[in-house]
C-alpha positions in Angstrom: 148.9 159.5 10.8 148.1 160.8 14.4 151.5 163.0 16.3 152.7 161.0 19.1 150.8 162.1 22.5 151.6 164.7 25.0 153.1 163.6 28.8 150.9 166.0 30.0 147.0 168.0 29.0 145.6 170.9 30.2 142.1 171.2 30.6 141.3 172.2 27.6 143.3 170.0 26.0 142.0 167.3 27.2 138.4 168.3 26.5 139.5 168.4 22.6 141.6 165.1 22.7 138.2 163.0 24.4 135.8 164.5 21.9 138.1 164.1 19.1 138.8 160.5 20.3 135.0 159.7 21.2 133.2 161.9 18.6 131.5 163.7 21.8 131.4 167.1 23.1 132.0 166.8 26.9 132.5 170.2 28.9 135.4 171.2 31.6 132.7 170.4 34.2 132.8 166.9 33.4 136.5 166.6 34.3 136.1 167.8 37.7 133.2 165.2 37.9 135.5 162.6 37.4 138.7 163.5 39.3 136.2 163.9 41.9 135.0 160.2 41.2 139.2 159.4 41.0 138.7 158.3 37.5 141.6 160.8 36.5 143.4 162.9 38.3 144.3 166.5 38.5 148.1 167.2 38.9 149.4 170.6 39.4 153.1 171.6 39.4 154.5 173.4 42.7 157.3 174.3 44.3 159.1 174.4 48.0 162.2 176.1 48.9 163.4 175.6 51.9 160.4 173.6 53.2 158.5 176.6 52.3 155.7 176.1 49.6 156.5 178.9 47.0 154.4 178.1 44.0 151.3 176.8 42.9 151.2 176.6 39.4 151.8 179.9 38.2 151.0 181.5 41.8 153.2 182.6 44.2 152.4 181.6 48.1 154.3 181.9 51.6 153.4 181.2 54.9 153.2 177.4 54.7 156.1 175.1 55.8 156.1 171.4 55.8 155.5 169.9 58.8 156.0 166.8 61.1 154.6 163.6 59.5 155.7 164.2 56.1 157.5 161.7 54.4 159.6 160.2 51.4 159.2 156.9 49.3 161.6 156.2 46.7 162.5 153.4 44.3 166.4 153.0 43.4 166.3 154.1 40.2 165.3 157.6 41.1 168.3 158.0 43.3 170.7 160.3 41.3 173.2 161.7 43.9 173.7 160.5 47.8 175.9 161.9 50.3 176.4 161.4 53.8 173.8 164.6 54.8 172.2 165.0 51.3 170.2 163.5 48.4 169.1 164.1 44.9 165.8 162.3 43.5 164.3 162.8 40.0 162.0 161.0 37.8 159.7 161.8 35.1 157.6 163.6 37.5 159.2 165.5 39.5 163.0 166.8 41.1 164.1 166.9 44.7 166.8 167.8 46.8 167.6 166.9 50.8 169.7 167.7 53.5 168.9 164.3 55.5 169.6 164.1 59.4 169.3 160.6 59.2 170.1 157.2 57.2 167.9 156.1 54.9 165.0 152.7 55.3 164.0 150.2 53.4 160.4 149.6 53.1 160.1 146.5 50.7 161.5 147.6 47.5 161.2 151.2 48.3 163.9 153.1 50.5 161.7 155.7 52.8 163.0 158.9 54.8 160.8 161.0 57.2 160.9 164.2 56.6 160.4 165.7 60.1 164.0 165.6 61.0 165.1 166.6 57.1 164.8 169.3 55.2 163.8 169.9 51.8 166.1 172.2 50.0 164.1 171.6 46.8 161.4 170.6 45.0 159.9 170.9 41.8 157.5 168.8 40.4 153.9 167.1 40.1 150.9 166.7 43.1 147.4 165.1 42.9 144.7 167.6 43.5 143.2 165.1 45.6 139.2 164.8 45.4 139.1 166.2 48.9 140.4 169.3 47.9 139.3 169.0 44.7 135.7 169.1 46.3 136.5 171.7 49.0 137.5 174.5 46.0 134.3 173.5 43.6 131.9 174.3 47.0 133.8 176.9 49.0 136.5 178.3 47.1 136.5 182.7 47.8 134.9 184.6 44.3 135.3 187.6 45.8 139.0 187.6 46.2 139.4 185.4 42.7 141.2 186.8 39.9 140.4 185.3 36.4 140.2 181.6 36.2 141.5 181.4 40.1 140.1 180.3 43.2 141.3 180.7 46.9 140.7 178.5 49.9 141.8 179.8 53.7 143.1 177.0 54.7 145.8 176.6 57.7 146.7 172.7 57.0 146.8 170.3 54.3 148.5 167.7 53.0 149.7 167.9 48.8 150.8 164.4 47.5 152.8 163.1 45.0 151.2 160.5 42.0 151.4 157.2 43.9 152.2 155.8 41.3 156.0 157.2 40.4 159.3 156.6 41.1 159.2 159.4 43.8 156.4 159.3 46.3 156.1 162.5 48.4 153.6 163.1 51.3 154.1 166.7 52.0 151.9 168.1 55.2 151.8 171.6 55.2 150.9 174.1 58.0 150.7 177.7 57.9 153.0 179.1 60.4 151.6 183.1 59.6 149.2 184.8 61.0 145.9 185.5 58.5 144.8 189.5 58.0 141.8 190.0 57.6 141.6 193.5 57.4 144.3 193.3 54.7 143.1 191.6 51.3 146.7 191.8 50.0 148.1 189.6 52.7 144.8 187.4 53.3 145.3 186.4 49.5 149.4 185.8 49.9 148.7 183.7 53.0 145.5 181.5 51.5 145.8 178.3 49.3 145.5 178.8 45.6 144.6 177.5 42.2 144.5 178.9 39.1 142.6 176.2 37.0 144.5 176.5 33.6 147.7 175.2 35.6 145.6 171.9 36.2 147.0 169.0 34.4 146.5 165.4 33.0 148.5 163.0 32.5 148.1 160.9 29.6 147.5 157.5 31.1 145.0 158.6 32.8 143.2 160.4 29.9 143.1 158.0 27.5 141.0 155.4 30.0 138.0 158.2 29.6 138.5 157.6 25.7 139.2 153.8 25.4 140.0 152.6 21.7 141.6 149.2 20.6 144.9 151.5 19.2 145.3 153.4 22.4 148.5 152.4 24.5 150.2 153.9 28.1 153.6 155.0 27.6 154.9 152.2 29.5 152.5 149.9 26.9 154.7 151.9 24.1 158.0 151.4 25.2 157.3 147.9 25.8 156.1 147.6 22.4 158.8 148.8 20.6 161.1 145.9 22.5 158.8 143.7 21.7 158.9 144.6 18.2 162.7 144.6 18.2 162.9 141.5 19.4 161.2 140.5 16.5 163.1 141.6 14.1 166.3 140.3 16.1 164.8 136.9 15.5 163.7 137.5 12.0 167.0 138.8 10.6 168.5 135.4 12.5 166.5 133.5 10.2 167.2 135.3 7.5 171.3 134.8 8.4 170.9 131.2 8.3 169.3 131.2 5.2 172.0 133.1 4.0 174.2 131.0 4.1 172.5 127.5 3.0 173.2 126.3 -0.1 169.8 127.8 -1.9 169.8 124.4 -3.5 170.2 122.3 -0.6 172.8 120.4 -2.1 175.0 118.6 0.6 178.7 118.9 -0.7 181.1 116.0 -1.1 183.5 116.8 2.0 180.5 117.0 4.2 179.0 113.6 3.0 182.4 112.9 3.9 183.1 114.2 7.0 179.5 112.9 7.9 180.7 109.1 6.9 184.2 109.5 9.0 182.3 110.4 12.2 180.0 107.5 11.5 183.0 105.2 11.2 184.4 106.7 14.4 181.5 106.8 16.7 179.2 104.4 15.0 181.2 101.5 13.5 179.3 98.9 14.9 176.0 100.1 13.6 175.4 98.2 9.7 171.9 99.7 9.2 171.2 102.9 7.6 168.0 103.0 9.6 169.5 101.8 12.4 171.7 104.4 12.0 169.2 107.2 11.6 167.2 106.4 14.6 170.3 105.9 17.5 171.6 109.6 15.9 168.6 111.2 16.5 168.0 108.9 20.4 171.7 110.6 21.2 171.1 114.3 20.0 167.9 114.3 22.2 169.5 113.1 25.4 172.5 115.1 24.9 169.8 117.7 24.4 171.4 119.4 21.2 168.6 118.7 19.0 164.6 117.8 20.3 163.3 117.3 16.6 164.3 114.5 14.8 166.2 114.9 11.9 164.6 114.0 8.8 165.3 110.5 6.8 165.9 112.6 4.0 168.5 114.6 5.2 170.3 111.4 6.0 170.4 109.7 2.5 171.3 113.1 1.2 174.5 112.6 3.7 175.1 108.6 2.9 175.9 108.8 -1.4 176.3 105.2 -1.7 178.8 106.7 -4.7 181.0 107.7 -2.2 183.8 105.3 -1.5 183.9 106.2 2.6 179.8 105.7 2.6 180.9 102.1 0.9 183.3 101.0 3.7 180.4 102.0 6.7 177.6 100.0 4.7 179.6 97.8 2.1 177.7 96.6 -0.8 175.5 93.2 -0.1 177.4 90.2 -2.2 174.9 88.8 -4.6 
């Protein structure tokens, strides 16, 4: 029995889940290949305070604010808290908090805010490493300021977005409003653009498409599953209700051969054929559209005992 999957993989992770899955031994080297080829991609967690950019990963920054241009798509469910100059997002992704200078739009089923005249108080939560980038740290990322497993771009703009794909799309375009020091490798580090590699993440939707098996499912493929499958059982234990409570012989009981014969004799009195009978009750259930099967001839001479004394005055006897 397998352990339900992660949200989220780090490299490494993911390197052991694929071969596991595929029975291959792929290296790290291959995942860039394909992020870069936007077959998966590379999220990384950061945070902004203020419209400042505080953290990438596990690395502190400063020095880059958001800019004009930057803006917000959101779907209603994400919306936890408005006010009249705030708002409070959140979704599986990622958190955020506004102070909004003006009202919100509606861009199809999305509401949208710019973000040039708002400012972000907070946000924590998920960006694409975005094959640009992506490509710009593989080819000219800084070794000689790099600390293990980290690599440094000087870099005065750039634009991080969130996964297109969520409840909360973010396009944040940052600028760096310090001045770089050269002569200062302390500062030139704090004020460059930063990834530490082991902060880089998958998500599990994506990872699974680079191991394809008939058994594997999204998470939105699982949680429609399980209502599917409780659906089913709805309907199966309604069956099995019904059957509770039939006769397990099928016998049809004497006031219900009666109450059958009464309604007859009431709505059908000038009917004298049993088969007559049979085929204008089934005509009227259809058109009345309680019943689109026809009910069997069977079940009707179980209903007409010609014992019964009530059947007798509907069909009487023929004289010999």
């Amino acid at each position: 029995m397998e352990l339900l999957p992660l949200d989220f993989y780090s490299l490494t992770q993911a390197i052991d889940f694929i071969n596991q899955k595929t029975n291959s031994s792929i290296k790290e080297n291959s995942l860039y290949s394909y992020a870069i080829e936007e077959k998966i991609r590379f999220l990384l967690k950061i945070e902004i305070k203020d419209n400042q950019l505080i953290k990438i990963g596990r690395n502190d920054t400063e020095g880059f604010f958001i800019s004009k241009d930057s803006e917000l798509f959101f779907r209603g469910t994400a919306l936890k808290d408005e006010k009249e100059d705030s708002l409070s997002l959140s979704d599986k992704f990622s958190f955020l908090e506004i102070d909004k200078k003006e009202p919100l739009k509606a861009d199809n089923d999305d509401l949208f805010l710019s973000l040039d005249n708002s400012k972000v108080n907070s946000f924590k939560g998920y960006i694409v490493l975005h094959p640009e980038l992506l490509d710009l740290f593989c080819r000219d990322s800084l070794p000689q300021h790099s600390l293990k497993n980290t690599n440094y771009l000087a870099l005065n703009e750039f634009t991080l977005q969130t996964l297109d794909d969520s409840d909360i799309f973010s396009s944040f375009n940052f600028v760096l409003n310090y001045p770089l020091y050269d002569e200062d490798e302390r500062l030139y580090i704090k004020h460059t653009f930063r990834i530490n590699f082991s902060d880089i993440k998958i998500f599990y939707d994506d990872l699974i498409k680079l191991a394809p098996s008939n058994n594997s499912l999204t998470c939105n493929d699982l949680e429609q599953e399980i209502k599917n499958l409780k659906l089913e059982l709805e309907e199966k234990q309604k069956i099995i209700d019904s059957l509770s409570l039939t006769n397990p012989k099928s016998r049809i009981s004497s006031p219900q051969k009666q109450l059958f014969a009464l309604l007859v004799k009431r709505c059908y009195s000038d009917i004298k054929s049993r088969n007559k009978l049979f085929d204008v009750i089934n005509a009227d259930l259809k058109s009345l559209e309680i019943r689109n099967v026809d009910i069997s001839a069977d079940t009707f001479y179980k209903l007409i005992d010609e014992s019964n004394d009530i059947i007798k005055a509907i069909f009487p006897p023929k004289k010999s």
